[in-house]
KEMARLO-278082 format. One line per 8 residues: number of its first residue (from 0); their letters; for each residue x, y, z of N, C-alpha, C. Coordinates in steps of 0.1 Angstrom, whole numbers. Each point is the difference from the previous one (the first is absolute). Layout:
<mivexs>
NUM	A	X Y Z X Y Z X Y Z; ...
</mivexs>
This chain:
<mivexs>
0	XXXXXXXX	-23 -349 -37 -8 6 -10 5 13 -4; -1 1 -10 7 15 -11 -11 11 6; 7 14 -1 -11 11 7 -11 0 -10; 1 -1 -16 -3 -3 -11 -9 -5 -1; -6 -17 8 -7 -9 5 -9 5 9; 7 6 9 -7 5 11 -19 13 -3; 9 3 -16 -15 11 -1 -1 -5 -16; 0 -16 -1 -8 1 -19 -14 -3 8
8	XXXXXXXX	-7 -2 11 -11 0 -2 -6 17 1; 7 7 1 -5 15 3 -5 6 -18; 3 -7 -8 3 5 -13 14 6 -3; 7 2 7 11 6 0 13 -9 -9; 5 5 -11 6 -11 -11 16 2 9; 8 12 1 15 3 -1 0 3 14; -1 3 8 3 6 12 3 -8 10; 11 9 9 8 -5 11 -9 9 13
16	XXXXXXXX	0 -9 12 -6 8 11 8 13 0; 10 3 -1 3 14 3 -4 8 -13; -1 -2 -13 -10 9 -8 -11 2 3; -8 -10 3 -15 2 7 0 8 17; 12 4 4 0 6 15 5 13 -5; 10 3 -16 2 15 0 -10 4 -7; -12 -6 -7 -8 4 -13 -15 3 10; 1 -4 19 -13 -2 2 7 18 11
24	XXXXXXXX	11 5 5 4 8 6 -8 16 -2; -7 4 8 -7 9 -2 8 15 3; 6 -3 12 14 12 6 11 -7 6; 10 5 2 10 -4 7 3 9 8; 8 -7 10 5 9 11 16 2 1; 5 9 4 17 -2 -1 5 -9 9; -9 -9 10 5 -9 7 5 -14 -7; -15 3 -9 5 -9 -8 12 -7 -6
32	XXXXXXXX	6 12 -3 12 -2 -6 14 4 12; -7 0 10 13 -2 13 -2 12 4; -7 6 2 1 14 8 -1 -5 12; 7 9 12 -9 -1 15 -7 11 1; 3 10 1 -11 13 6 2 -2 15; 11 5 5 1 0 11 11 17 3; 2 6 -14 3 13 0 18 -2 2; 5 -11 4 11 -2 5 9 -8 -16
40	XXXXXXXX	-9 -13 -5 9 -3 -9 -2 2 -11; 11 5 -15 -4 6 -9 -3 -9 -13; -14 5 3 -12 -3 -7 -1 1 -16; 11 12 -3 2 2 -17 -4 -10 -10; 11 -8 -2 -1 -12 -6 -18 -10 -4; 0 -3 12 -13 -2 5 -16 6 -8; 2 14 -1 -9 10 -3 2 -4 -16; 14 5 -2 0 -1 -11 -2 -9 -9
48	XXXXXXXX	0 -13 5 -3 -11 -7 -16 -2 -1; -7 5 10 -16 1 -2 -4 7 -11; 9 13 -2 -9 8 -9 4 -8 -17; 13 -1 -2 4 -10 -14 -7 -9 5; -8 -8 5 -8 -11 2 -10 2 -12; -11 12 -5 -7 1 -6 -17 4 6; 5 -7 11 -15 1 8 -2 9 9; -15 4 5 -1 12 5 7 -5 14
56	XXXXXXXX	4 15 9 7 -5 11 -10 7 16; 2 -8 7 -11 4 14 6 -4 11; 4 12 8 4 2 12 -6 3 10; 3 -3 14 -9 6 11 9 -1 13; -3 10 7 4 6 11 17 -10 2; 9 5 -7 11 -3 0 9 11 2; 16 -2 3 9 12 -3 12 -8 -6; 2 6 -14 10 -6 -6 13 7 -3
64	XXXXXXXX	14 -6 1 11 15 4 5 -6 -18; 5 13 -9 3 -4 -16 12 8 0; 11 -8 -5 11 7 1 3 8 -16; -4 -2 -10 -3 -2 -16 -13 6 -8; 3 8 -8 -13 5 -10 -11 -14 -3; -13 -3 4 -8 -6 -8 -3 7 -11; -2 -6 -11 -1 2 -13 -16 -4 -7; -5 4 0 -12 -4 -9 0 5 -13
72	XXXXXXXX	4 -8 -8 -2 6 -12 -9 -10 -9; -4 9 -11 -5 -9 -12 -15 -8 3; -7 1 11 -8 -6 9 -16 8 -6; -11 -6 -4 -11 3 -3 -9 -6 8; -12 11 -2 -15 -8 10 6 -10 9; 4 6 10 3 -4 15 -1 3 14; 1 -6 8 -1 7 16 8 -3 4; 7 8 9 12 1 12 -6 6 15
80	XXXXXXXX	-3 -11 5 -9 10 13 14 -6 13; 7 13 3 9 4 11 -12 5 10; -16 4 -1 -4 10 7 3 -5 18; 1 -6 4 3 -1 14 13 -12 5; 9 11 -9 14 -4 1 12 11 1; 8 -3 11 12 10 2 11 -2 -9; 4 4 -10 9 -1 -5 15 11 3; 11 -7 6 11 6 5 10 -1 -11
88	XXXXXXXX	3 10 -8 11 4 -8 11 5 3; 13 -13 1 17 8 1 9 6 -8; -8 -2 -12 11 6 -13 1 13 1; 0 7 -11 6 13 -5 -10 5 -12; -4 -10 -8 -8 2 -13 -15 0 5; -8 -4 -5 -13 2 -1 -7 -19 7; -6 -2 11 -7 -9 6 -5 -11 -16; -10 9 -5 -6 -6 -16 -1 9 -13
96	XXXXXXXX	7 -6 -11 6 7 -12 -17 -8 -5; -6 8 -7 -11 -10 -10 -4 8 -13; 2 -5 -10 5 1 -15 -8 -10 -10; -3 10 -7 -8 -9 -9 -13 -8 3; -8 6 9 -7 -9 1 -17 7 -3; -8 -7 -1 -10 7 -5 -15 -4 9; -9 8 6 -11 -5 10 4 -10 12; 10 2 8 3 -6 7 -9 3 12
104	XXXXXXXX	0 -4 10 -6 6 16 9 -3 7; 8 9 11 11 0 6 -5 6 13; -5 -8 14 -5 1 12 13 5 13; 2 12 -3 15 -1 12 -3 4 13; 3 -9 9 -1 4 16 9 17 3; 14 -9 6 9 11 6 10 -7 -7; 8 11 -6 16 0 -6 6 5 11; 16 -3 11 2 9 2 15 0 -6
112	XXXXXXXX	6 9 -10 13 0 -5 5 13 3; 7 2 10 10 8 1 11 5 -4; 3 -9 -7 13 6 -9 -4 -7 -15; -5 4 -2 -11 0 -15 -14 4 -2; -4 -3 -15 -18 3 2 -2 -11 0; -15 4 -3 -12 -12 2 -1 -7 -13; -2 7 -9 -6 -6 -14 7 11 -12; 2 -4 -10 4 2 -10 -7 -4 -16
120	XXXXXXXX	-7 10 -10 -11 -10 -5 5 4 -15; 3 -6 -7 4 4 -17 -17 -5 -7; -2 7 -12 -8 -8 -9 -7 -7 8; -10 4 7 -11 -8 5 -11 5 1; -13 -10 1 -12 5 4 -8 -11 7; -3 7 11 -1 -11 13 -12 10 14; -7 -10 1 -10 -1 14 3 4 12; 2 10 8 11 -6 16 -12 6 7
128	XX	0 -5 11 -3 2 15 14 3 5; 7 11 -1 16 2 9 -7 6 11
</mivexs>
């Protein structure tokens, strides 16, 4: 049976189960997209694929090690809740660059970057709990 088949009795004309699994997504988590949170493996990638995801992101009592600028840019009326998450930065630049974004809410536990900053913010206007 076609996924197609699977929801014409829902009312549902065009959809594939995975449209109806990204359209029903309330938050994501960076595991989601392969994070561990174990402070050990780098998590970058990972993160950064959550936030280009679109959807709001929600973490908890994790430690993630980022070797790379996260980027948020361009991002409206959303939430980013890090609040009870360690975030370990090895680069040189800035943990998170966020640009262009407008009413965001950005929840940060602990940054710890040593050989960089924390945040970096162009053209924004945004919510934080830092």
């Amino acid at each position: 049976m076609s996924e197609f088949k699977k929801f014409q009795g829902y009312g549902i004309k065009d959809a594939t189960a995975r449209d109806l699994i990204e359209k029903s997504k309330t938050f994501v988590t960076p595991e989601m997209y392969g994070a561990i949170g174990n402070g050990v493996a780098d998590d970058t990638k990972a993160i950064q694929d959550a936030i280009n995801s679109g959807f709001p992101i929600k973490c908890n009592n994790v430690t993630y090690l980022i070797s790379e600028t996260l980027t948020i840019a361009g991002k409206n009326h959303i939430t980013y809740d890090f609040e009870n998450t360690v975030i370990n930065y090895t680069g040189t630049e800035h943990a998170f660059l966020i640009t262009n974004v407008t009413d965001i809410n950005i929840k940060l536990g602990v940054i710890n970057a040593p050989n960089g900053g924390c945040l970096k913010l162009y053209s924004s206007h945004f919510r934080s709990n830092i």
